[in-house]
C-alpha positions as CSV (number, residue, x, y, z in Angstrom):
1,X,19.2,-156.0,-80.1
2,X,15.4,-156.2,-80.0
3,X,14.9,-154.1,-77.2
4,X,15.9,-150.6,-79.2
5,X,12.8,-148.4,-79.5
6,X,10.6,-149.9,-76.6
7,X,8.6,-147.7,-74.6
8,X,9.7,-146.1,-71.5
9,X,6.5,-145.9,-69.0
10,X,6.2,-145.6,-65.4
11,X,4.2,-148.9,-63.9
12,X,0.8,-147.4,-63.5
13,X,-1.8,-148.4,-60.6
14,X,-3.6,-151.9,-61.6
15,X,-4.0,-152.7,-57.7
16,X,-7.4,-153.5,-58.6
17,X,-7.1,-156.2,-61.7
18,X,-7.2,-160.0,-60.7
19,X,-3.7,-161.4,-62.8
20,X,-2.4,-164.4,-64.2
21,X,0.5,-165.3,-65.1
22,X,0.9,-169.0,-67.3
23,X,4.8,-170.4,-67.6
24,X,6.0,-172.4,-69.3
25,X,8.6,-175.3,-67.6
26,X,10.7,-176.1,-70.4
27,X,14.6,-174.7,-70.5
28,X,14.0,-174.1,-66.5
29,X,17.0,-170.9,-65.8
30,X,15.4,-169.3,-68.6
31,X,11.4,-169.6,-67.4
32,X,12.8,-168.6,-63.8
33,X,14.3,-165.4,-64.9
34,X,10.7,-164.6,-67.0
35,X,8.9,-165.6,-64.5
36,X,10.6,-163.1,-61.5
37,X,10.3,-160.4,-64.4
38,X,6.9,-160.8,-64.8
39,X,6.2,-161.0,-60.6
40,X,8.5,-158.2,-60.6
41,X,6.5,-156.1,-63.2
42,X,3.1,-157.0,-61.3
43,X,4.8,-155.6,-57.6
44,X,5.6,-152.7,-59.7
45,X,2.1,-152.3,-61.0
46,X,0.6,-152.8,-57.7
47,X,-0.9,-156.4,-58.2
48,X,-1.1,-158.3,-55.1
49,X,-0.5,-162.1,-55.5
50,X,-1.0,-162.9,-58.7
51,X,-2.0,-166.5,-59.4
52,X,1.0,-168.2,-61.0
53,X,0.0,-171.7,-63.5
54,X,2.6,-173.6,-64.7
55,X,2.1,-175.7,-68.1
56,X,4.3,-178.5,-69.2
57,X,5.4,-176.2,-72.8
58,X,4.9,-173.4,-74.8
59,X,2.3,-175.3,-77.2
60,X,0.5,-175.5,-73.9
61,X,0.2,-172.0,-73.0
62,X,-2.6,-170.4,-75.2
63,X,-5.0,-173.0,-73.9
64,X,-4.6,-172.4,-70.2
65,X,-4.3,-168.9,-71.3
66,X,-7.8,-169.3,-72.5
67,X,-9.4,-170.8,-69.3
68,X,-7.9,-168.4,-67.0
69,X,-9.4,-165.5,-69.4
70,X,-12.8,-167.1,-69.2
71,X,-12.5,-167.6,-65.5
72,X,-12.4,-163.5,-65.3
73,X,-8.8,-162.6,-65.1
74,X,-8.5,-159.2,-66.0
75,X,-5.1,-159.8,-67.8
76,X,-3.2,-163.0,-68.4
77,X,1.0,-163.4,-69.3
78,X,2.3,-165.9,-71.4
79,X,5.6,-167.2,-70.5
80,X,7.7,-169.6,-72.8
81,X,10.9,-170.6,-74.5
82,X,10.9,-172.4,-77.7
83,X,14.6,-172.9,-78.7
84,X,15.2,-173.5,-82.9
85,X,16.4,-177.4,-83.6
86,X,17.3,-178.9,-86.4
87,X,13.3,-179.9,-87.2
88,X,10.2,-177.7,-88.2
89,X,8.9,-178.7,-85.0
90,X,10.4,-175.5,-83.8
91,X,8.3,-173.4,-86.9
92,X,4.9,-175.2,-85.4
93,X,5.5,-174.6,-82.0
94,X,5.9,-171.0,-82.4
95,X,3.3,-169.9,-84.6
96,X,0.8,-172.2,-82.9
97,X,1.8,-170.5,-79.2
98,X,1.6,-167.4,-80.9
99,X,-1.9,-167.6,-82.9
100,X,-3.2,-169.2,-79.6
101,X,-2.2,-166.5,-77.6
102,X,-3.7,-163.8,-79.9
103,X,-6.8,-165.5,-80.3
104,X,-7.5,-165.7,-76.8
105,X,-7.0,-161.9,-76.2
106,X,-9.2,-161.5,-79.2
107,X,-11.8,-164.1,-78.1
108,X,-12.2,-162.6,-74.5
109,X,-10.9,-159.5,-74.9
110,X,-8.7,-159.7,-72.5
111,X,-4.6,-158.7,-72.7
112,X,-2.5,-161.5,-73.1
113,X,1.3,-160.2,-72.4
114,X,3.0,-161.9,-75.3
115,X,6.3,-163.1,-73.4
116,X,6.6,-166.0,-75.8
117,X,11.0,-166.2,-76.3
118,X,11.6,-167.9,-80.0
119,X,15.4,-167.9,-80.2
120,X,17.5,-169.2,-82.4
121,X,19.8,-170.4,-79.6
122,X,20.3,-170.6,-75.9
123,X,22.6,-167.5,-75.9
124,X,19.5,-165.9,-77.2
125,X,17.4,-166.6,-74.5
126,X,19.3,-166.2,-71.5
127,X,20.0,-162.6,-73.1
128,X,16.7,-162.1,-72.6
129,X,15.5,-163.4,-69.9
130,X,16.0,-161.0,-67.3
131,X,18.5,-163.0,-65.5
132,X,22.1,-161.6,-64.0
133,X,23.8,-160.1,-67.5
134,X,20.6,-160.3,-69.6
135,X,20.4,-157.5,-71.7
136,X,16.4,-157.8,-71.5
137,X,13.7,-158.5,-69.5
138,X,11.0,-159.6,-71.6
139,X,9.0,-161.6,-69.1
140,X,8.9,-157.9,-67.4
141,X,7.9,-156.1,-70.6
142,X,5.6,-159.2,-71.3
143,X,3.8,-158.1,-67.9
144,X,3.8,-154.5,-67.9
145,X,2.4,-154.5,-71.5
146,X,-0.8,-156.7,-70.3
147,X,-0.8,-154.3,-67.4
148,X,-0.9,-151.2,-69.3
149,X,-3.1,-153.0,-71.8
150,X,-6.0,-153.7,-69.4
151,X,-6.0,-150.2,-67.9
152,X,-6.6,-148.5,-71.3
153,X,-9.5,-151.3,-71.8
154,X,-10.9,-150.8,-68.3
155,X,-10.9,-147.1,-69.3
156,X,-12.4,-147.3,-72.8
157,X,-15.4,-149.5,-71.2
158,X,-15.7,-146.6,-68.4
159,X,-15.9,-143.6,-71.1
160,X,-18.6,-145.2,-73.9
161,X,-19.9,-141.9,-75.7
162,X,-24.1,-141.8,-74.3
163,X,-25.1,-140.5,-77.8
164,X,-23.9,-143.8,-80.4
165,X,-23.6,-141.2,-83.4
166,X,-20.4,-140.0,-81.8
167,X,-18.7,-143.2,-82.6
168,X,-20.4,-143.4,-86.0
169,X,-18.8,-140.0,-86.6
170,X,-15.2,-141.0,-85.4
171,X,-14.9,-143.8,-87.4
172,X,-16.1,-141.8,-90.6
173,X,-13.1,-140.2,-89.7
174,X,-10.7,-143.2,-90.0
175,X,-11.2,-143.8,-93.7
């Protein structure tokens, strides 16, 4: 199973960030059981009322992803299904949700939680879609990762070194 080797952390304090959370509406049980993970995950974390967009697809996701990062969201979560068929049209869909995604956390450096499903059938999905005798809950994990993610980014913006030959010196250290 996929889930061996995740991280166990406790849901830290992000009371303070402004959320969004983007779903998908295709393959509807599965998107309902991602998107109570991720609403779970933000209770968890302290967020009060995140706002919740709903996009027709999973091809649709990185661009509404993209406005709600420019509109100042501290972190965004992608929710989406894309189900293997019998065409590359699955191939596309994927790697076009997923480069999307990463270029918007890249672009506005701001988390994206990656809670993008690519399954290779139903089966797979529901398994992990948090639902009643899932094994996972990725639109959770999708969540509290983006969570965690824009703490440690609130926090390396907070602790900038006032003397900029401190940085030069640590990253003479990396190579």
């Amino acid at each position: 199973m996929s889930g061996a080797g995740a991280p166990v952390a406790a849901p830290v304090d992000c009371s303070d960030l402004k959320v969004a959370v983007v779903a998908a509406s295709w393959h509807e049980t599965v998107m309902d059981g991602l998107l109570d993970g991720a609403l779970r995950a933000c209770t968890d974390h302290g967020v009060v009322s995140p706002r919740v967009v709903r996009v027709p697809g999973s091809f649709e996701l990185p661009v509404a992803a993209q406005a709600l990062a420019a509109a100042g969201y501290d972190a965004v979560v992608a929710l989406g299904v894309v189900i293997r068929g019998g065409t590359p049209h699955f191939d596309y869909v994927c790697a076009a949700a997923a480069d999307g995604l990463n270029r918007v956390a890249l672009d506005h450096t701001v988390p994206v939680g990656f809670g993008l499903l690519t399954c290779d059938d139903e089966q797979q999905a529901l398994d992990r879609a948090g639902l009643d005798g899932s094994r996972e809950d990725k639109g959770y994990e999708a969540a509290a990762a983006a969570l965690a993610t824009a703490r440690v980014l609130g926090e390396v913006r907070e602790t900038r070194p006032a003397d900029p030959r401190v940085d030069a010196g640590a990253a003479s250290d990396l190579g």
